[in-house]
C-alpha positions in Angstrom: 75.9 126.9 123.8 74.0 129.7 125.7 73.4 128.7 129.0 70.4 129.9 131.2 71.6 130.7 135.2 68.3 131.9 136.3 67.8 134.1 139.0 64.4 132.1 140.4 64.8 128.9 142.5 62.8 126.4 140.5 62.1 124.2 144.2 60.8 127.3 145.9 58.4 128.4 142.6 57.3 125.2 142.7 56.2 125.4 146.4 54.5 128.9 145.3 52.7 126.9 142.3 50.9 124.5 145.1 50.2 126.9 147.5 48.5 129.3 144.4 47.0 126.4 143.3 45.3 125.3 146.6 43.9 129.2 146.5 42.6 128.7 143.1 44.7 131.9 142.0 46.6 130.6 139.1 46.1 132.2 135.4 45.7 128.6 134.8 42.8 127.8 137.2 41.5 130.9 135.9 40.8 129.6 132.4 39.6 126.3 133.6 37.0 128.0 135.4 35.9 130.0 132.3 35.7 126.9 130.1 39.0 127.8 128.4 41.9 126.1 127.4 45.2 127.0 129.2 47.7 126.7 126.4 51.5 127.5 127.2 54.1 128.3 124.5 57.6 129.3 124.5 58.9 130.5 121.2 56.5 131.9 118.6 56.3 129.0 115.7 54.7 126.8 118.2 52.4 130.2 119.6 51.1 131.2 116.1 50.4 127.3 115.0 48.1 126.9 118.0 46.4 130.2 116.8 45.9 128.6 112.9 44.9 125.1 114.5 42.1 126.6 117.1 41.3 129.1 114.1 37.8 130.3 115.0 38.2 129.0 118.4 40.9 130.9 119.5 38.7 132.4 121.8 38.2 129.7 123.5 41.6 129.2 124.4 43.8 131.4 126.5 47.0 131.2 124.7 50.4 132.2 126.6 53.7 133.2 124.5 56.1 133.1 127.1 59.1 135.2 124.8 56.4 138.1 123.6 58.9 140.6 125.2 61.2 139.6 122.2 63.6 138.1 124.4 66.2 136.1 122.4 65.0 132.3 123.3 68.5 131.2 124.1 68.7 134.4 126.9 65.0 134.0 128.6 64.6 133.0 132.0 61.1 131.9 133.0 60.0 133.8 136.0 57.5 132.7 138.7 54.5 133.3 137.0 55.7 131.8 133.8 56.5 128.5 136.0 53.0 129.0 137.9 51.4 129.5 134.7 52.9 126.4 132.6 52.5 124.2 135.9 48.7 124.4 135.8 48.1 124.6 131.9 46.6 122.3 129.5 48.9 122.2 126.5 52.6 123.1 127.1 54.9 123.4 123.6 58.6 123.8 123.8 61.3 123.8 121.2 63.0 121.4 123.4 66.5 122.2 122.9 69.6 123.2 125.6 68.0 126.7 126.1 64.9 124.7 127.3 66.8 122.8 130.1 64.8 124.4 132.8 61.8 123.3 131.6 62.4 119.5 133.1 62.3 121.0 136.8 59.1 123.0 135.9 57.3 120.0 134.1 58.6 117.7 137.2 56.5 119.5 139.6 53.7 120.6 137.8 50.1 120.9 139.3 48.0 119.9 136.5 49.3 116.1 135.7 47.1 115.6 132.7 48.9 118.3 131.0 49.0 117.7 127.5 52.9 118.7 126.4 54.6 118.7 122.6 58.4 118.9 122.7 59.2 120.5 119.1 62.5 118.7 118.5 61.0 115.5 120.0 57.9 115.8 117.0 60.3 115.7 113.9 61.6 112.8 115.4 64.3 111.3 113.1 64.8 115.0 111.4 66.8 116.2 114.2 69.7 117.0 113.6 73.2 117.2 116.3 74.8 120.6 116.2 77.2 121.2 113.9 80.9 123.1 113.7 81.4 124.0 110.4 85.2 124.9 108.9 85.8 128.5 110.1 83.2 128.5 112.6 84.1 130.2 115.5 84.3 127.2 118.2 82.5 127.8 121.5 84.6 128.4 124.6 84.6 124.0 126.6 83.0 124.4 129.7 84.7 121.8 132.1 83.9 118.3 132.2 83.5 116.5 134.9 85.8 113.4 135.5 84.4 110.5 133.9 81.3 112.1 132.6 80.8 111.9 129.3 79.8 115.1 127.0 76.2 115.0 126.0 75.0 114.8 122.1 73.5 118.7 121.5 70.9 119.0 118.7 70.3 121.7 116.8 66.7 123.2 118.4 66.0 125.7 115.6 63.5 122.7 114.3 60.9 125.2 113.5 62.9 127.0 110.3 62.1 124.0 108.1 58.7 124.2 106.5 59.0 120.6 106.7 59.0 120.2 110.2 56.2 122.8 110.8 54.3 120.0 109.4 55.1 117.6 111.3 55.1 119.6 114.3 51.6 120.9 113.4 50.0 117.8 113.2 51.1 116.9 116.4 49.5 120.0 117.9 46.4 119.5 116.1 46.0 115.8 117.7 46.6 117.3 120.9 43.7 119.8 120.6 41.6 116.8 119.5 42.2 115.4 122.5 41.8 118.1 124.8 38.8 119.3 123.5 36.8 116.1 121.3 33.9 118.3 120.5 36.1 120.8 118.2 37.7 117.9 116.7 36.4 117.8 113.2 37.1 121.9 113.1 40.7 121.4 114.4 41.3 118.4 111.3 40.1 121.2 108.4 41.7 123.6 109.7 45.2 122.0 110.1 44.4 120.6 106.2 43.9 124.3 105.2 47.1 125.2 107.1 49.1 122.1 106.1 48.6 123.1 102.4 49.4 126.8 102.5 52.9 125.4 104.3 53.1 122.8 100.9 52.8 126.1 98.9 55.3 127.9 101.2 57.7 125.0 100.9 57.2 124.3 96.5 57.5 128.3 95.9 61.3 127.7 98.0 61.9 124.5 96.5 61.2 126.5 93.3 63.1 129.5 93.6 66.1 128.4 95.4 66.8 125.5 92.9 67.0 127.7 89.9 69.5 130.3 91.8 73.1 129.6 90.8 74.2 130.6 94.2 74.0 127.7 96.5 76.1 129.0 99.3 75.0 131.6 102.0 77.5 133.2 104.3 76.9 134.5 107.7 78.7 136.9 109.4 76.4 136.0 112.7 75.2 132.8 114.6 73.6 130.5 112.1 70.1 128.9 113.3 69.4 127.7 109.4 70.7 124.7 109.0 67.3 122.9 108.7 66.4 125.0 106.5 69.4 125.2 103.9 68.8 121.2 104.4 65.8 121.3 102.9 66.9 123.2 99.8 70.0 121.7 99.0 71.8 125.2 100.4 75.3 125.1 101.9 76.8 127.4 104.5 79.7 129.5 106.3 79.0 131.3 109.4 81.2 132.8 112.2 79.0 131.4 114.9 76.7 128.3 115.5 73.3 128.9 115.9 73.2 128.1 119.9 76.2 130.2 120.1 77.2 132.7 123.1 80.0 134.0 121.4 80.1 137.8 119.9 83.6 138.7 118.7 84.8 136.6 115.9 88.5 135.6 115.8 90.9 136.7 113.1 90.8 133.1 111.4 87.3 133.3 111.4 87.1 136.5 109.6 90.3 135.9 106.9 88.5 132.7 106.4 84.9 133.9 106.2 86.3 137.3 103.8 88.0 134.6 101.5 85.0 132.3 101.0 83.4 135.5 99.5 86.0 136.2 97.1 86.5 132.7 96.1 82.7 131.7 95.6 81.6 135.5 94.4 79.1 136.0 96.7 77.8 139.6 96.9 75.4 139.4 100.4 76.6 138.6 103.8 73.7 137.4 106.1 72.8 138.3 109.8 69.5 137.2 111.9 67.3 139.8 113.6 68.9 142.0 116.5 72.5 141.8 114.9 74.7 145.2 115.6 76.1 143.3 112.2 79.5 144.6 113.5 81.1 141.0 112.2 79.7 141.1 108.7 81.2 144.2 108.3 84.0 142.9 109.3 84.3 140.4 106.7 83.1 142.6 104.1 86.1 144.7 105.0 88.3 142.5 104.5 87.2 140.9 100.9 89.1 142.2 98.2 86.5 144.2 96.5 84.5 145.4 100.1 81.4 146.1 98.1 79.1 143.1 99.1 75.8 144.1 101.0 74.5 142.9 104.4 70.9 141.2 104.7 69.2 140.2 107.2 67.2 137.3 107.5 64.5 136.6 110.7 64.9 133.1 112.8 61.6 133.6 114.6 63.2 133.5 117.9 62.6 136.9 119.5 59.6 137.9 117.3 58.0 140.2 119.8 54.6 141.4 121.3 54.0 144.5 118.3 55.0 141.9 116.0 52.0 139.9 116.8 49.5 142.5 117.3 50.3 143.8 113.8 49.9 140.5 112.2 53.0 138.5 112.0 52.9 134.8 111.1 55.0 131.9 110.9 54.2 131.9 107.2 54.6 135.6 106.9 57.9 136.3 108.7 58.8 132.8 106.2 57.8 134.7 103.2 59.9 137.7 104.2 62.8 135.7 104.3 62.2 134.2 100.8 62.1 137.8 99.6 65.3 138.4 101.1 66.5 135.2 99.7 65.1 136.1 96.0 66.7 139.7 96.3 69.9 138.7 97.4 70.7 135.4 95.6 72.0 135.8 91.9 70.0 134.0 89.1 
């Protein structure tokens, strides 16, 4: 799993969060005293469902996504202000996975203790799912263990690539706005009933189209955030790399074993997520027996970045690009 050593001191941000908020200087504080709502986000599922919750009231929110640089989530490190800023908010939603260990410390001392907060992996309660090592999966390098201390169950945070779990996920936001803000209420339940069935139409037209594929197996010469996705569509899998993974270079085995799964099952596409130098799928393309299979790329919506959002992206956009791919790729 990636790990996050950040450079900040969590105990002295904290004493810079108390001290700004005594001043009344916080981004925060600032909102408040507009009238706004201060709403925190980390990765950009839980960003753009705010934005199609609050729908014409967006602008009576000031909304923060905390990995707009593009960042890869399981590399960010929160800086001061970040901390500052989710200390003092009114609505703080995190995928709630091991790349979002930090955020314990930065809850623990936060200003504002009627913050509302949604932990992503928390909301699709018994749909979580443990992280899994698949045959040929590169394994990740064992960190040491202290004596007597007993390894920790690690679940799969990528929660957000199901369709199914944006629903439950965004019904739990929408309660949350209710709360915060009664007198929006009734605008908050249409529009998460408008959203809720353009996600049933996203989810049917993949139901749909990846049932009547004949090719029910994808293989990923990259880390592999889509198990809650193939899940839900009765998909299965090979990749060189769990999703959480900080590894790079795929080992021999991996690569003989990934090259020989598309020779036996005839798959023509190896797949990579965004921001792949898809070195490794080439790799295993090379070594297949006929070296003619394509590389395509599908988007986890973990590092979807500032120009991304002011152009338009979605969840249900970036979503539907990825059942393009899928349709493209995957033989009838």
């Amino acid at each position: 799993m990636f790990t996050n050593k950040h450079t900040i001191s969590i105990a002295a941000v904290l004493t810079a969060v108390s001290l700004l908020a005594g001043c009344g200087s916080t981004a925060a504080g600032e909102a408040a005293e507009s009238g706004k709502l201060s709403i925190v986000c980390t990765v950009f599922s839980g960003y753009d469902w705010v934005r199609q919750i609050l729908g014409s009231n967006a602008d009576n929110a000031d909304i923060t996504y905390l990995l707009e640089s593009g960042i890869d989530l399981h590399n960010f490190q929160p800086t001061a202000d970040d901390i500052i800023r989710i200390s003092d908010c009114d609505l703080f939603i995190y995928a709630g996975g091991e790349s979002d260990k930090w955020v314990e410390d930065a809850l623990a001392g936060a200003v504002n203790k009627d913050m509302r907060v949604i932990n992503m992996l928390e909301a699709v309660g018994d749909n979580a799912k443990t992280e899994e090592i698949k045959e040929g999966m590169m394994p990740e390098e064992e960190e040491e263990e202290d004596e007597g201390e007993e390894e920790e169950e690690e679940y799969d945070e990528h929660v957000w690539l199901s369709v199914r779990n944006a629903k439950l996920i965004c019904s739990d936001i929408a309660d949350e706005l209710r709360k915060l803000d009664p007198a929006n209420a009734e605008a908050y339940s249409a529009n998460l009933a408008a959203y809720l069935s353009e996600l049933d139409k996203l989810d049917s037209d993949f139901a749909e189209m990846l049932g009547a594929v004949s090719e029910k197996t994808l293989i990923f010469g990259d880390r592999f955030p889509f198990r809650y996705f193939t899940e839900d569509y009765g998909l299965d899998y090979y990749a060189a790399f769990a999703g959480c993974s900080a590894e790079t270079e795929a080992s021999f085995e991996t690569i003989v074993f990934l090259s020989q799964k598309l020779d036996e099952l005839g798959c023509g596409t190896v797949y990579t997520i965004e921001g792949s130098d898809k070195s490794v799928a080439q790799t295993v393309i090379n070594s297949t027996q006929a070296k003619d299979q394509t590389i395509a790329e599908l988007d986890s919506l973990q590092s979807v970045n500032r120009a991304q959002t002011d152009a338009g992206a979605t969840y249900i956009s970036l979503m539907r690009e990825n059942y393009e791919v899928l349709r493209e790729t995957l033989s009838k």
